[in-house]
DRENLO-909829 format. One line per field, with one value per residue (C-alpha): residue number from 1; x, y negated, z negated. Coordinates in Angstrom, 2 decimals. Layout:
<recs>
seq = c(NUM | ...)
u = c(X | ...)
v = c(Y | ...)
w = c(Z | ...)
</recs>
This chain:
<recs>
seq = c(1 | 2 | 3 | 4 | 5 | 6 | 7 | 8 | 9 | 10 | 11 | 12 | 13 | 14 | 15 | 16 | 17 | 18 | 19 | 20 | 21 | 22 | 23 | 24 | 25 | 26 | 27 | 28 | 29 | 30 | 31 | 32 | 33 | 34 | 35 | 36 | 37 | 38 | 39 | 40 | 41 | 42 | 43 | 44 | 45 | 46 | 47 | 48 | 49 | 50 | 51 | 52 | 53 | 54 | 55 | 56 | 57 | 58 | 59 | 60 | 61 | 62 | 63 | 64 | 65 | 66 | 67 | 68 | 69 | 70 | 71 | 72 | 73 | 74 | 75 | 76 | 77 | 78 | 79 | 80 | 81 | 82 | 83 | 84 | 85 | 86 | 87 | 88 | 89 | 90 | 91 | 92 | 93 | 94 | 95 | 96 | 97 | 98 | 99 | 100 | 101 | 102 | 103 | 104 | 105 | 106 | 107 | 108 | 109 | 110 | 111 | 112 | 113 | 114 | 115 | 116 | 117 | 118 | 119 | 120 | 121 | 122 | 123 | 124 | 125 | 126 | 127 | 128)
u = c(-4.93 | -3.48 | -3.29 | -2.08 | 1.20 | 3.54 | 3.14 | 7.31 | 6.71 | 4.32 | 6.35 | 9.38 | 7.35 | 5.45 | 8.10 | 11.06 | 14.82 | 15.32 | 13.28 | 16.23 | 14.47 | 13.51 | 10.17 | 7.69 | 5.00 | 1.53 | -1.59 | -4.11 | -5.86 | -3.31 | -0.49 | 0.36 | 4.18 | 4.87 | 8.07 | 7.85 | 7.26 | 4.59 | 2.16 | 0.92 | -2.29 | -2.25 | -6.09 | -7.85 | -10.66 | -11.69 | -12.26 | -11.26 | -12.39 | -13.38 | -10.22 | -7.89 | -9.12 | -6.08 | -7.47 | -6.73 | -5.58 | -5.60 | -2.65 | -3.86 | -0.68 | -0.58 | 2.63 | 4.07 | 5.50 | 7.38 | 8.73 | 5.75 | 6.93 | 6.54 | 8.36 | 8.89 | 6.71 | 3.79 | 3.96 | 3.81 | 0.43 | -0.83 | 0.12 | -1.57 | -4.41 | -4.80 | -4.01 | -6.54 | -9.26 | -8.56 | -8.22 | -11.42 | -13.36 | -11.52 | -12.62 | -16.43 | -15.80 | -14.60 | -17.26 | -15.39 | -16.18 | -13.59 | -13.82 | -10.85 | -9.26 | -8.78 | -8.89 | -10.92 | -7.48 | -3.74 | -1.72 | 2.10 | 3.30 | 6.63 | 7.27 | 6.64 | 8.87 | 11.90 | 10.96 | 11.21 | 14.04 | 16.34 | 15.41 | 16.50 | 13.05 | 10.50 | 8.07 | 4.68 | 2.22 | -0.79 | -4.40 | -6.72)
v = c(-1.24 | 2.02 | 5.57 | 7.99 | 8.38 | 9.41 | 7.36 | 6.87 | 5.42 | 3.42 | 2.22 | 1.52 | -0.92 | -3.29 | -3.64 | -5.77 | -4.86 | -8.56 | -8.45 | -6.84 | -5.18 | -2.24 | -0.38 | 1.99 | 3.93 | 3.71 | 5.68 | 3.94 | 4.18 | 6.78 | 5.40 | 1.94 | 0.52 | -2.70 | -4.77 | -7.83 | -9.81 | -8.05 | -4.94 | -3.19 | -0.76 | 1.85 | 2.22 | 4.93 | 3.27 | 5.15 | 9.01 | 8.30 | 7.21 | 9.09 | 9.05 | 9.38 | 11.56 | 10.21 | 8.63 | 4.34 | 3.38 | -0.57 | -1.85 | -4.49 | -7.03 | -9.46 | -11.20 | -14.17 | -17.55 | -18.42 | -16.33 | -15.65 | -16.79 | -13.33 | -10.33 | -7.53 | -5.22 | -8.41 | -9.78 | -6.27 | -5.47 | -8.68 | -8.00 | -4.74 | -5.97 | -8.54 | -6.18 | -3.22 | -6.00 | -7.51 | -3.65 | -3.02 | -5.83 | -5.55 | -1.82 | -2.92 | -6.08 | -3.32 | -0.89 | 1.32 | 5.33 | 7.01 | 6.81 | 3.98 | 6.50 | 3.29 | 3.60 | 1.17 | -0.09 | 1.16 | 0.96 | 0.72 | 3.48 | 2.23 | 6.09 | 7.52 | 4.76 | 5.87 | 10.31 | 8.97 | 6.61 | 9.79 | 12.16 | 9.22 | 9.05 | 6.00 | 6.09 | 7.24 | 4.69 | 7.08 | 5.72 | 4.74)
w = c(13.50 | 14.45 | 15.63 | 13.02 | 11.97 | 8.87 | 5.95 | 5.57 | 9.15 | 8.56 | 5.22 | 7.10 | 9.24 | 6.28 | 3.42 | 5.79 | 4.62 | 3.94 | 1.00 | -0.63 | -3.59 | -4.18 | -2.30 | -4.52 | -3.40 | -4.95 | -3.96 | -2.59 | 0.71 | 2.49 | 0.97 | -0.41 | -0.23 | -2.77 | -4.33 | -6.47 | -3.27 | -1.00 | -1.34 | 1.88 | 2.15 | 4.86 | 4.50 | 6.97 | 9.32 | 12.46 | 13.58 | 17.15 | 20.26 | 23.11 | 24.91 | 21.88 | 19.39 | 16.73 | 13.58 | 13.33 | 10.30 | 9.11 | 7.51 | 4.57 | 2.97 | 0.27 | -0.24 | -2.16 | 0.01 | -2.72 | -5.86 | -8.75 | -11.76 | -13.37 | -14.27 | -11.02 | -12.79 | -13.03 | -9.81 | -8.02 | -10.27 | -8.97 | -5.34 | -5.73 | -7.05 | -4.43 | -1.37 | -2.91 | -3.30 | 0.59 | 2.14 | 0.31 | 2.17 | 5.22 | 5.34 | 5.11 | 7.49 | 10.33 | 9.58 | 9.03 | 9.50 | 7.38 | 3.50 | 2.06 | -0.09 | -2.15 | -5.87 | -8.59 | -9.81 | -9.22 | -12.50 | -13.00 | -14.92 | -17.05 | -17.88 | -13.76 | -12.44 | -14.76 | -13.74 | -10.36 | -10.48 | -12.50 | -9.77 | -7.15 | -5.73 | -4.84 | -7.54 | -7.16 | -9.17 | -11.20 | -10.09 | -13.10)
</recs>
């Protein structure tokens, strides 16, 4: 858990540089960060507490030990999946007091990856 702070900064901090492949952004929660090896969920939890008024946010990962034997595009829906289905129960778990902001189901988009990709941006990923 933690206090409120920019989604790139919280991005920077879930998706390691020695991954080595590429990041996209997905909404879910606040924001959701995945590539082909592990999907994070920035996922909104608390008001505040007396002292500290800031929001705490939860951060939610699933990632892969070893390689899935799938295509990029496959094994980041399925890392997704996973991490949307574990924020959703670690949101109830922690009772939390915030709404999730998590969708029924994140979906790649083949034709918002490429937009993003020609404009040199991390993709967004459309919510079903």
């Amino acid at each position: 858990m933690g206090t409120a702070r920019n989604w790139q900064e919280w991005a920077k901090g879930e998706i390691w540089s020695n991954y080595g492949r590429k990041s996209i952004y997905f909404n879910a929660g606040l924001k959701g960060v995945s590539n082909a090896e592990v999907a994070a969920i920035w996922v909104p939890c608390y008001a505040g507490e007396e002292a500290q008024k800031a929001p705490w946010n939860m951060s939610v990962a699933a990632f892969s030990v070893e390689p899935l034997e799938a295509s990029d595009k496959e094994a980041r829906q399925t890392l997704i999946d996973l991490a949307t289905t574990f924020a959703r129960q670690a949101h109830k778990d922690a009772k939390c007091d915030l709404p999730s902001k998590l969708p029924g189901r994140v979906s790649l988009s083949l034709g918002n990856l490429m937009r993003n990709r020609s404009l040199g941006r991390n993709a967004d990923i459309d919510k079903v």
